[in-house]
C-alpha positions in Angstrom: 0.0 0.0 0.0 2.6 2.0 1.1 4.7 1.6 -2.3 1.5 2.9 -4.4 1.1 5.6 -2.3 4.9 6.9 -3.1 4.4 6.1 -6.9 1.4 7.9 -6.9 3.2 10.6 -4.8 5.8 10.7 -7.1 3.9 10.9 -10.4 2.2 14.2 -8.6 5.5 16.0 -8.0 6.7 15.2 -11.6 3.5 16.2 -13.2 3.8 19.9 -11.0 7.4 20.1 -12.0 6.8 20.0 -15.7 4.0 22.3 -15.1 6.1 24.5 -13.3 9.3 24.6 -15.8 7.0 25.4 -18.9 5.0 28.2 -17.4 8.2 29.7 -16.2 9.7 29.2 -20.1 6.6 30.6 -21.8 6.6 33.5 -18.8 10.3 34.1 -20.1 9.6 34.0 -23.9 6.4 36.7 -22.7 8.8 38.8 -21.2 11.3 38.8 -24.1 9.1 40.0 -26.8 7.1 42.0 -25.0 9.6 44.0 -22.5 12.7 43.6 -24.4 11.8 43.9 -27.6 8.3 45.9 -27.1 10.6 48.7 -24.7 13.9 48.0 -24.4 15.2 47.3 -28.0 11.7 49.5 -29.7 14.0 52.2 -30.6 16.3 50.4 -32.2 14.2 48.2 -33.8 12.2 51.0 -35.3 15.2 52.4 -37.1 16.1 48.8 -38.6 12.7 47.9 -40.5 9.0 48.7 -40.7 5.4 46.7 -41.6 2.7 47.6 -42.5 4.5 50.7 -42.8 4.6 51.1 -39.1 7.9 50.8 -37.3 9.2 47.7 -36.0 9.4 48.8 -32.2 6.7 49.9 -32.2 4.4 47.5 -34.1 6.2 44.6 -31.6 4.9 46.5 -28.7 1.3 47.2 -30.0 0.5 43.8 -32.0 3.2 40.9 -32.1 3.6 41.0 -28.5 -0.3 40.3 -28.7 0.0 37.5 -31.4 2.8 36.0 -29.2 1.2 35.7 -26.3 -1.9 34.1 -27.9 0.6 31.7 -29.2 2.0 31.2 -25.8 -1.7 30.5 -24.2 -2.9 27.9 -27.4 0.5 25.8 -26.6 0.3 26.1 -22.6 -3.2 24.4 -23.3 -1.9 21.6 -25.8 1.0 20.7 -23.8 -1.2 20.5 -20.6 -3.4 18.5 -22.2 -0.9 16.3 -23.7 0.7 15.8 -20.0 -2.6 15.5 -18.2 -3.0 12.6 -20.7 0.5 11.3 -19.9 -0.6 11.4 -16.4 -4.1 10.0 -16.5 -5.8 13.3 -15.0 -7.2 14.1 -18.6 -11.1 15.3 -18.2 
């Protein structure tokens, strides 16, 4: 009894890991474009190229930050659905 309870123990504190470490790499790749590129790097990204004849800085900031983190939320739900699966806590 004992010995199921630690696997099942176990497959809880890997499942929470795996959460963990890609919420905290999609949280990074959110910051990135949005902060570092969207701010920090705007200015010098405007002077580099432009679309939709708005410049790059600024149309990071205002719209691909937003296409990005859409991108970030459709994954975050595939992969958790893939590892609830993986774990057998699918709904």
């Amino acid at each position: 009894m004992s010995e199921n309870t630690d696997e099942r123990q176990t497959a809880r504190l890997e499942y929470w890991r795996r959460n963990i470490k890609v919420i905290g790499i999609l949280l990074a790749i959110w910051a990135t474009v949005s902060l570092v590129l969207g701010i920090l790097l705007g200015p010098a990204l405007n002077q580099v190229a432009s679309i939709g004849g708005y410049p790059l800085g600024f149309f990071i900031a205002q719209q691909g930050s937003i296409y990005v983190f859409l991108a970030l939320i459709f994954f975050y739900a595939w992969y958790m659905n893939r590892l609830d699966r993986e774990f057998g806590v699918e709904e």
